[in-house]
C-alpha positions in Angstrom: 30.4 12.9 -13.4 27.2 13.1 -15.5 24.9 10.4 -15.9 26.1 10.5 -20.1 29.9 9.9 -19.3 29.0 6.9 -17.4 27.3 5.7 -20.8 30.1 7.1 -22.9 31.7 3.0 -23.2 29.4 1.6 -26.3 28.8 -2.1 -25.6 30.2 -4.4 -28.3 27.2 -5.1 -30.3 25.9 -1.4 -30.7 29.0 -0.5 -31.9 28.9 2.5 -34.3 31.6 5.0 -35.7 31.1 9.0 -35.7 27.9 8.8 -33.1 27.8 11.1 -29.9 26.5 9.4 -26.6 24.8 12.4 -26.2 22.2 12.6 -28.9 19.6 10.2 -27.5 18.4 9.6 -24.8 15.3 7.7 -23.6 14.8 8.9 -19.9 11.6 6.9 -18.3 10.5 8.3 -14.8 9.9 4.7 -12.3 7.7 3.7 -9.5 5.9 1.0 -7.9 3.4 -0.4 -10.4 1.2 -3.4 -10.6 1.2 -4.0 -7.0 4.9 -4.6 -7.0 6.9 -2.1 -5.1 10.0 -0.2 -7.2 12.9 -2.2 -5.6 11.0 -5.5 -6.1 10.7 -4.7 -9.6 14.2 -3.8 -10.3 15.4 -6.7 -8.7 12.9 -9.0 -10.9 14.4 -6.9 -13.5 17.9 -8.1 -12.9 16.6 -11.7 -13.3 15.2 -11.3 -16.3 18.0 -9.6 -17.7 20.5 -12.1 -16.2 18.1 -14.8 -18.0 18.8 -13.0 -20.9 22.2 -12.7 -21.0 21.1 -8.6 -20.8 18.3 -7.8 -22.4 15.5 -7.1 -20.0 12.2 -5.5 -20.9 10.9 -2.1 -18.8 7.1 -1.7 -19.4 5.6 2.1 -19.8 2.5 3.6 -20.4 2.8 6.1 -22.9 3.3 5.0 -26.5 6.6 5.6 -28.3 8.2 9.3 -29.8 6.8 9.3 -33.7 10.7 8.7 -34.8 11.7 5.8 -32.8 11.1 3.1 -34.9 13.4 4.8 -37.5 16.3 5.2 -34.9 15.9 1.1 -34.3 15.7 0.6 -38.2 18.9 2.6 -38.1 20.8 1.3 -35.5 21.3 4.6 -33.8 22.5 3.9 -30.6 20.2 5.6 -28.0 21.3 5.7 -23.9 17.9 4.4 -21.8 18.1 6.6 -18.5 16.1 5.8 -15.8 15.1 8.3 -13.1 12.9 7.7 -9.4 9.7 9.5 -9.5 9.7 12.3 -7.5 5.6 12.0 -6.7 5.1 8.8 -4.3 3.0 6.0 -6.2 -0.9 6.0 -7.1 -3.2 4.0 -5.1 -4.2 2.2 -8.2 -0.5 1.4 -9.5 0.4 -0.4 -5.7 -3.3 -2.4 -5.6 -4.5 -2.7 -9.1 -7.9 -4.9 -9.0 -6.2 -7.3 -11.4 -3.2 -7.8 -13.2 -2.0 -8.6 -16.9 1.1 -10.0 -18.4 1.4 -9.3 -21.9 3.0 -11.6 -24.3 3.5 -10.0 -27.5 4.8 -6.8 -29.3 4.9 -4.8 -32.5 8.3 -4.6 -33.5 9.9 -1.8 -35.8 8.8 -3.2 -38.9 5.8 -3.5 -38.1 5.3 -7.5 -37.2 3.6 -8.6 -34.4 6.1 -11.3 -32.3 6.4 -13.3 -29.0 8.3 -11.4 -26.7 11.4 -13.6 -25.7 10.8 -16.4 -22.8 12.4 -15.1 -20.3 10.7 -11.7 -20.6 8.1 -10.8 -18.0 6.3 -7.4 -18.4 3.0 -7.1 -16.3 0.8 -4.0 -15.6 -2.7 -3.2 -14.2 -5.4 -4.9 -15.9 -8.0 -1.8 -16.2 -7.6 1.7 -17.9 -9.9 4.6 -17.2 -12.7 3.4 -19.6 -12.2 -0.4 -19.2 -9.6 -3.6 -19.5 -6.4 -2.5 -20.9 -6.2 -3.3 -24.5 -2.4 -2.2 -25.1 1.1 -1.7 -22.9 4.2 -0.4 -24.1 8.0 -1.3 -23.4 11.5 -0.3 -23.6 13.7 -2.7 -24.7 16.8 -2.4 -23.0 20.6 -4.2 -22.8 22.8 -3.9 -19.8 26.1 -5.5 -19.1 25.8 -4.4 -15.5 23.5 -6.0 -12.4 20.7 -3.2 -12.6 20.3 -1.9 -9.0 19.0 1.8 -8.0 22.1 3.9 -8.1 22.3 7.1 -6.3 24.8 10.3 -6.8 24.7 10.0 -10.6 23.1 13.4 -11.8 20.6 13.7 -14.9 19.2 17.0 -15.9 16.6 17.2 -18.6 16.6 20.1 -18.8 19.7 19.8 -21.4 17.5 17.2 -23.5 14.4 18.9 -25.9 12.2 16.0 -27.2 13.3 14.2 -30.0 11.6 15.2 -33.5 10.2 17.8 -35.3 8.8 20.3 -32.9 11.9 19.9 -30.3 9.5 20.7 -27.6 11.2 21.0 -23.7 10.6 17.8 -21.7 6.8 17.9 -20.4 6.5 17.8 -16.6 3.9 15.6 -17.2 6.0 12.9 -19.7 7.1 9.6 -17.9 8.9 8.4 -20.4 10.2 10.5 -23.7 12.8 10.1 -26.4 14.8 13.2 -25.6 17.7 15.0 -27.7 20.4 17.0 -26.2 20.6 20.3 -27.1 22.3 22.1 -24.6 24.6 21.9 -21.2 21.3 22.8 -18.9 20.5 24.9 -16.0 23.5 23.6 -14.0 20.8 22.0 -11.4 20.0 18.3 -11.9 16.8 17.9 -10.7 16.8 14.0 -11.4 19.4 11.0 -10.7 19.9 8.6 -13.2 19.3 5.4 -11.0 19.4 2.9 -13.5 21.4 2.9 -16.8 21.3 0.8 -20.3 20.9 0.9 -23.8 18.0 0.3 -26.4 18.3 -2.8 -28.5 15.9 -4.8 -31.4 12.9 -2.4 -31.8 13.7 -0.2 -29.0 10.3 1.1 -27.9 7.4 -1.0 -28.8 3.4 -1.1 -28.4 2.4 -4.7 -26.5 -0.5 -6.7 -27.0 -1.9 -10.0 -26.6 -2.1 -10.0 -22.5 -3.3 -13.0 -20.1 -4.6 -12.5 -16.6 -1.9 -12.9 -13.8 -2.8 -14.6 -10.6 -4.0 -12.7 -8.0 -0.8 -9.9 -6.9 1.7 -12.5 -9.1 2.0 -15.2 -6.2 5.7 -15.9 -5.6 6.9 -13.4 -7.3 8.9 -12.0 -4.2 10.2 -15.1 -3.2 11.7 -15.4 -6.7 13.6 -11.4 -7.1 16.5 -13.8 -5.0 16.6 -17.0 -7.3 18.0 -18.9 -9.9 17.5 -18.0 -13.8 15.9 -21.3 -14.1 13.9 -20.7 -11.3 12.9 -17.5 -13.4 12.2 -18.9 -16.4 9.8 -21.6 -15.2 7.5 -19.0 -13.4 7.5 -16.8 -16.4 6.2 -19.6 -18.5 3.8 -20.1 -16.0 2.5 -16.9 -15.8 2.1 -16.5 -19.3 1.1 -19.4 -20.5 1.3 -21.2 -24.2 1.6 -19.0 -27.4 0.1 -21.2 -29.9 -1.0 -18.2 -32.2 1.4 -17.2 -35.4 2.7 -14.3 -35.6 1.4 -12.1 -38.0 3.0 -10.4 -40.8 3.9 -6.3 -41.1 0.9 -4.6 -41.3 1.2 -0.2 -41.9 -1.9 -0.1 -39.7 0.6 -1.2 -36.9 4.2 0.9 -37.7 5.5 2.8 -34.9 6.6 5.5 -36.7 
């Protein structure tokens, strides 16, 4: 069974009549990151998606596909796939100098908003030329635990990126908004190790980040506690957000 029948069951509030579960596809490519090793994150994952009630956030660096802010405006229902790296982490991602959590994002239309409470999206504090000055994230639903799967086969190359061109899927992308467009080679070259679906804007640019404590203290000892438990070190880690939000500006449209 391919990863796409496993999605084929449309959860309740993305229901939609005449749509394919194979159109879209967001497949993101995971490893360790931020000093946290991959399983630790997925299981911090799970608590903040149990926290909120299934919507969890996956952080990515590469901005979103030119149309996805029109799919979220749409409500077109588009699978999130989610596949192990095959390369073994960078130096950098498993000891970043410093760390960020970010606490805002630029939805579809354009405002700039507080990402919900019990969201917790961190990544390295430094880029190539300097401190980070933007992240981005998926924003996903699930209404099952999120744990690394095995034996669930994804091929991309069945997808072409989503859009005008309909370019094949980039060895170097880690994450891309793909289209199906064919039953591919035959040879999965990928696992989909974690399934969900995009909800509110989808795929969205972060800002407004605050320094983490050194390597996230505690954070381990919390991937096995209580969504209260979660919540509290969340708002500790990021701290008030005392700043209004601002109003849709084109300057910032993700489309």
């Amino acid at each position: 069974m391919t990863a796409i029948q496993h999605l084929r069951e449309t959860p309740p509030h993305r229901q939609a009549v005449g749509w394919s579960a194979e159109e879209y596809v967001c497949w993101s490519r995971m490893q360790a990151e931020a000093g946290q090793a991959l399983d630790a994150i997925v299981r911090r994952k799970e608590l903040e998606r149990r926290a909120g009630g299934g919507m969890f956030c996956w952080g990515v660096g590469n901005a979103p596909a030119v149309m996805t802010s029109a799919l979220a405006r749409l409500g077109q229902p588009v699978a999130a796939v989610f596949s192990v790296m095959k390369s073994r982490p960078k130096a950098i991602d498993l000891r970043p100098g410093r760390t960020v959590a970010w606490r805002r994002y630029v939805d579809a239309n354009g405002a700039v908003r507080a990402l919900p409470p019990h969201v917790l999206v961190t990544s390295r504090a430094d880029g190539a030329t300097g401190p980070k000055e933007r992240h981005f994230a998926l924003m996903c639903w699930s209404d099952r635990p999120l744990a690394i799967e095995r034996g669930v086969p994804f091929d991309p190359t069945a997808y072409r990126n989503a859009g005008r061109t309909g370019a094949p899927v980039g060895a170097s992308q880690v994450t891309a908004l793909l289209r199906r467009t064919s039953q591919g080679e035959g040879e999965a070259g990928y696992e989909a190790n974690i399934r969900a679906w995009l909800v509110d804007s989808y795929w969205v640019r972060l800002t407004d980040p605050v320094e983490c404590p050194a390597d996230l203290d505690g954070i381990d000892a919390l991937t096995d506690g209580s969504v209260a438990e979660w919540r509290s070190f969340v708002d500790g880690v990021r701290g008030p957000i005392d700043r209004p939000e601002h109003a849709p500006s084109h300057a910032g449209l993700l489309i």
